[in-house]
N, C-alpha and C positions, 0 to 999 in steps of 0.2 A: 176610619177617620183619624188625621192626625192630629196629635195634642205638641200643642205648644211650653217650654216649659217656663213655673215664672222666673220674673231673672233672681229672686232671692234664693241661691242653692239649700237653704234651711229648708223651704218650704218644699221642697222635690219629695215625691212619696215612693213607697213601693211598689203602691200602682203603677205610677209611673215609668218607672225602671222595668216592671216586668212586661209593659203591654207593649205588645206587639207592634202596634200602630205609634206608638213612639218612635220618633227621626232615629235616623242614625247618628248622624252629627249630635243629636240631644242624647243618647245613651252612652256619648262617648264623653260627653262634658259629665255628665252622672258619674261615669267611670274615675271619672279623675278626679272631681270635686267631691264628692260624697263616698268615701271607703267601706261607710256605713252598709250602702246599696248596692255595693258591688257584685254581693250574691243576686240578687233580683235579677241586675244588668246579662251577668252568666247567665241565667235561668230564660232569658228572652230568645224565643226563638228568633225573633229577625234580630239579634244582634251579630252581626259579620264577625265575618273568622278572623281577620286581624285584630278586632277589639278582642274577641274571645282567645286568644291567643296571647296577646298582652296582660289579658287579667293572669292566664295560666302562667305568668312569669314572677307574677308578686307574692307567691308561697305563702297566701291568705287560704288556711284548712279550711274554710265556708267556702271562701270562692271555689277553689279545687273540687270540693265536695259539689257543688253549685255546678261547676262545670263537667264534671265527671255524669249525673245524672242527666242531663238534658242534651239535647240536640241539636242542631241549626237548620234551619229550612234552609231545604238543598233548593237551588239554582235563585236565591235570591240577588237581586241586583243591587242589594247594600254594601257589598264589598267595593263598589265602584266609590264611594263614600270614602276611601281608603286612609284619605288626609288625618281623618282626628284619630286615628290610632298611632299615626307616623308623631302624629303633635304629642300621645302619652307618652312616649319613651323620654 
């Protein structure tokens, strides 16, 4: 089931950022908008490899760490999603 997120970024959780079922487009606004959650975002296995790729460029020890231990579900079709990663740089 996918979750919507609300539009005030304060109230974005870590639930949120970690669950699975979160949009791509929604873990990629987390990403950028909240620094706070960006370990969570790493830590999401359906977060695509160009968002997870971009986190791994901001030399955040959490994220790194965050992204170092976990994985991505292989043959996911969120990569197809690709726009809001191009939109972090």
């Amino acid at each position: 089931m996918s979750q919507e997120l609300p539009t005030d970024p304060q109230s974005w959780t870590w639930s949120q950022a970690s669950d699975p079922s979160t949009p791509a487009a929604s873990l990629a606004e987390i990403a950028a908008q909240r620094p706070d959650l960006r370990a969570a975002v790493a830590t999401n296995p359906a977060t695509y490899p160009a968002l997870r790729d971009w986190l791994g460029t901001l030399g955040d020890p959490f994220v790194d760490q965050a992204l170092a231990v976990s994985e991505p579900v292989a043959g996911e079709a969120a990569e197809a999603a690709g726009e809001p990663a191009a939109a972090l740089a």
